[in-house]
N, C-alpha and C positions, 0 to 999 in steps of 0.2 A: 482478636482485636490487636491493632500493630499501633503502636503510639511513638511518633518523631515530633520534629520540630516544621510548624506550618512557614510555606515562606511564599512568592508569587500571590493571585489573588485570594481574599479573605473572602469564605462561602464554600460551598460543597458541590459534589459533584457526584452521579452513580455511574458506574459501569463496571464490563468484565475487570479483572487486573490479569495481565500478561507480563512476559519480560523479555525485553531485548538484551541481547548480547553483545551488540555492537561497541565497539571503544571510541567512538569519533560522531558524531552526525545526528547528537540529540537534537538539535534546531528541526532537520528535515525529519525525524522523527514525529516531533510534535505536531507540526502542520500538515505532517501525510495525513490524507482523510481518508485512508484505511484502518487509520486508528482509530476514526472516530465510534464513540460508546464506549472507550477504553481507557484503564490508569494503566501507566506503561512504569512496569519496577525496570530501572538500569544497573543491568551488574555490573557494569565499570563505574566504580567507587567516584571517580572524577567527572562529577558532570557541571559541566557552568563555568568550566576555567579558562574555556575559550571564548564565554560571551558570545552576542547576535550580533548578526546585520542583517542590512536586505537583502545580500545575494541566496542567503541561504532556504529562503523559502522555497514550499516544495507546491504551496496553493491558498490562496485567497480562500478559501473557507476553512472551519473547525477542522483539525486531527483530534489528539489524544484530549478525555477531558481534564487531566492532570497527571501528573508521576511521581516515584517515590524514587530517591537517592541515598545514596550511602552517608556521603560527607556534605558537609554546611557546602555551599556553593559559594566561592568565594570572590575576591572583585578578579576580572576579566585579565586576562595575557597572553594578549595575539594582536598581530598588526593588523588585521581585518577586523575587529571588533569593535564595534557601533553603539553596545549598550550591554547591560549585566543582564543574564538569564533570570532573575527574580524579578526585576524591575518587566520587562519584558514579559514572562507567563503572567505577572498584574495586570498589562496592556492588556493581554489576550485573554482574560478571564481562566485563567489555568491555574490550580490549587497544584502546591508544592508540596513533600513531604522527605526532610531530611534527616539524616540523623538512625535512621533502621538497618537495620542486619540485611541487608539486600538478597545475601548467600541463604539466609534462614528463609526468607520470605519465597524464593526462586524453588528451594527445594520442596517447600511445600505445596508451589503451583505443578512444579514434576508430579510429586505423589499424588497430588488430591485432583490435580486439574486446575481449571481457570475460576477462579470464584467473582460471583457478582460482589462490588462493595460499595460503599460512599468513602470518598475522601474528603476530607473536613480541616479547615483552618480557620481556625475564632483566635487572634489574639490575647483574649483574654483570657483562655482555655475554659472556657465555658461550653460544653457537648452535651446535647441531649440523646445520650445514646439509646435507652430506648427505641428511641425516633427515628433514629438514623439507622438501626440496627433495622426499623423494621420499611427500611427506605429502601435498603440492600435487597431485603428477603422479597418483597412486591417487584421487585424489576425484574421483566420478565425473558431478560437475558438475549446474546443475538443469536440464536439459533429459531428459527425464524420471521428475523426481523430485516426488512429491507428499509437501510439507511441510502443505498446508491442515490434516490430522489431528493434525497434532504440535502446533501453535500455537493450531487453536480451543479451545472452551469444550470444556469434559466435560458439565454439564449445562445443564438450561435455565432459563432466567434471565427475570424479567421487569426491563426495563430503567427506569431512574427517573432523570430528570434533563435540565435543555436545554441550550443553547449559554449559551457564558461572556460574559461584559462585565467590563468595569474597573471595578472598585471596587463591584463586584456578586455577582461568582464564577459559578456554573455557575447557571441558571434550574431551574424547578421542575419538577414533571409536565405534563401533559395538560388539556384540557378534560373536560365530564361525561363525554361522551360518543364519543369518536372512533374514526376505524376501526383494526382489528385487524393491523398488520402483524407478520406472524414475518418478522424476520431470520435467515439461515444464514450462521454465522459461520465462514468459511472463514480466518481471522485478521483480524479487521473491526481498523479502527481508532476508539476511542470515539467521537469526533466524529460519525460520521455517525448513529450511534444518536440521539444528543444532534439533531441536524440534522431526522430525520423527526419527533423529537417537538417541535422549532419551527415543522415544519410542519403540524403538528394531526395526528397518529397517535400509540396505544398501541403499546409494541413490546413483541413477547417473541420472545429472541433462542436458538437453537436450535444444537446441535452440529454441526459439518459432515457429518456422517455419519447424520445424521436422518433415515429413511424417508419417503415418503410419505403413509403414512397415520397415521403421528403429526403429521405438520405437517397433513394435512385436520382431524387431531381437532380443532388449536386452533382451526379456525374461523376463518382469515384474511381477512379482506379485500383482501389484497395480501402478496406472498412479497416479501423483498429477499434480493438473492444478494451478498455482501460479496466485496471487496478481500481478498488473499490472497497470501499468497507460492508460488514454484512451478512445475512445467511446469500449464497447464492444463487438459492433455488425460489424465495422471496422476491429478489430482484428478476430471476428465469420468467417469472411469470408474465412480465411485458416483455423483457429482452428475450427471450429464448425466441419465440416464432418467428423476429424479425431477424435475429441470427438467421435461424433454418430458411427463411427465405433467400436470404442474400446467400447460402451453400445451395438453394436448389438452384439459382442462376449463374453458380461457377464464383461469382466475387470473391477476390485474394481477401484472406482475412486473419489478422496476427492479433492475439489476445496475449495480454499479460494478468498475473495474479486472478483478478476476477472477472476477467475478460475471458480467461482460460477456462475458469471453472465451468462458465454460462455453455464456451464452446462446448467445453465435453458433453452439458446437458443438452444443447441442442442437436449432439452428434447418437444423443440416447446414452450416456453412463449417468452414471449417479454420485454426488457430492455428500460430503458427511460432515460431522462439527469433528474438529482435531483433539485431543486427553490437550493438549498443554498448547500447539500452535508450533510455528519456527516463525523465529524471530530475531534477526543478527543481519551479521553483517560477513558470516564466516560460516557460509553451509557448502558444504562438496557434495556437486551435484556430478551424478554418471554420466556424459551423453552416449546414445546403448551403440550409435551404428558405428562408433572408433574408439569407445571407452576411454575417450578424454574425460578429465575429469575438472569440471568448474570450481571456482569459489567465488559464492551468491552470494546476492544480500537477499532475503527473507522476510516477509509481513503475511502471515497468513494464520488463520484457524479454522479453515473449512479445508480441503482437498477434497480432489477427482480420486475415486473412489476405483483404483487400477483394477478390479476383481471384477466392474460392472462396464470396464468397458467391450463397444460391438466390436463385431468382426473388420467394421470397417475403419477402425481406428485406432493406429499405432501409438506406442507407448513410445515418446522419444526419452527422456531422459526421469533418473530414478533418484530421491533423495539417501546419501551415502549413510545418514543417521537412523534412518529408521525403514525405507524401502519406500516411502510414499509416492507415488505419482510426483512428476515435478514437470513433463511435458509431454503433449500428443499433437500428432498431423492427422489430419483427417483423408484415407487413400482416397486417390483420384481427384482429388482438389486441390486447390490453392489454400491451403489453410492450416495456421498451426498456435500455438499456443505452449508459454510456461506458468510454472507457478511462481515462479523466482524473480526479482526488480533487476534489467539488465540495465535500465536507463541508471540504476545505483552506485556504478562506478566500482560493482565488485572483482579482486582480483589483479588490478585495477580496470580493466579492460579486456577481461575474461569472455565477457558476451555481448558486445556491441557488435559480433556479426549477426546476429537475431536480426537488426533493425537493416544493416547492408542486407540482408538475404529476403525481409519481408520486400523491401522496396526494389531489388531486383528483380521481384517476380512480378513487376507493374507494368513492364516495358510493353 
């Protein structure tokens, strides 16, 4: 049992707890719906000092259901800030928990793994723990739980808008004329939408539960399979056949985080739950064919399981912390996938050829 000080909305919440590492970008953390089912601990001590706005969202639906910090979160200091981080997770129904040993708490999710918990803020510090202990113990965890339905789109969307600058805001559409990619939004985070149309593609962005032959109607030039929260083989179970169809007819197809995963499973490898996950903002990732070496930003607790992949599917790129899978191309196709958020501005600009190199292949 970890006990701080409650701050954001008053009420509780269950999910795994995980820990990001990242120093910058709790806003887009919370709203990633990769997160969602999760309390996300920050081990950068400083969270809430730069306050919200509205550019920094990452999506109109639920991310994390709440997080734990180090230090009280204090009133906001930044020329872009719109409102305080408490006041703001209250708006958003997101339970705060400050004031904990983050370091003790991180090192325990290392040894033991990701535990299910309840986070709880009663002002009056009034806990029925019994109850909430046994709120934790009945959840029945995401390892086989598909969340992608609950957090994509309902309908289909055509997408309008590019990557942000300072003292700019967000960039515009398209050129006249560019190729047609449908995203399936298994819980995408805006940026990358934003990302392929910097890199010369129109997008119209699709439910995760979109058949086939409504995604052939639009007429794609290339499919993207988005980032996701969830087990991936849960969500495989609608997504994967529509995958493997769109690979038996040749369709270019660029998958990130859970998009990746689905691909390997439709390519025949196998996906596993991660001991701890990666999570930051600061992974160095291999790429094998020049041994250049990235730095990612990270949201994941499943990975492509590198020992299960077929003959016909290279291994591109390997994480530097532990060896996990982090990307594969499928031979003879159009088609490739990572585990890692390129649209995240890690490095700063480490891997935004991903997105030039998927829409190159549309011509």
């Amino acid at each position: 049992m970890v006990w701080g000080r409650g701050f954001g909305a008053v009420g509780e919440a269950v999910g795994e707890v995980c820990f990001n590492t990242a120093m910058t970008g709790y806003q887009e953390v919370m709203t990633d719906p990769s997160y969602a089912g999760q309390i996300v601990t920050f081990t950068f001590p400083h969270i809430g000092n730069v306050g919200v706005n509205d550019e920094d969202l990452e999506s109109r639906v639920d991310g994390a259901v709440g997080c734990v910090v180090r230090e009280d979160v204090t009133l906001p200091s930044n020329f872009r800030s719109a409102g305080e981080f408490g006041d703001w997770l209250a708006a958003k129904g997101k339970v705060g928990l400050s004031g904990v040993d983050t370091r003790a708490l991180t090192r325990r999710i290392r040894l033991q793994g990701a535990p299910n918990a309840v986070i709880a803020h009663n002002p009056e510090g009034e806990f029925d723990i019994p109850v909430l202990i046994q709120r934790a113990q009945e959840w029945p965890g995401l390892e086989g739980m598909d969340l992608a339905k609950i957090v994509s789109r309902e309908i289909q969307e055509g997408w309008e808008g590019s990557t942000w600058e300072l003292g700019q805001g967000f960039g515009d559409g398209v050129g006249e004329a560019p190729p047609h990619v449908v995203a399936i939004d298994y819980g995408a985070k805006d940026n990358i939408f934003r990302n392929l149309v910097k890199a010369g593609a129109r997008v119209t962005v699709v439910p995760a539960e979109t058949s086939l032959d409504a995604i052939l109607a639009l007429e794609p030039a290339g499919v993207f399979l988005s980032n996701g929260p969830g087990d991936p083989a849960a969500t495989g179970e609608y997504a994967v056949p529509v995958i493997r169809s769109l690979l038996e007819r040749d369709v270019p197809i660029f998958g990130i985080c859970l998009g990746h995963q689905m691909l390997g499973l439709a390519a025949g490898a196998r996906t596993s739950k991660m001991h701890q996950g990666h999570r930051g903002a600061n992974h160095p990732v291999k790429r094998l064919d020049d041994a250049v070496v990235e730095i990612t930003s990270m949201n994941h607790g499943f990975a492509v399981d590198n020992q299960t992949l077929p003959e016909n599917v290279e291994e591109t790129h390997v994480s530097l912390f532990d060896g996990s899978n982090c990307g594969i191309s499928i031979k003879g196709k159009k088609a490739f996938g990572v585990q890692y958020h390129p649209e995240a501005s890690p490095g700063p600009q480490d891997s935004f050829y991903l997105f030039e190199k998927f829409v190159g292949m549309l011509a």
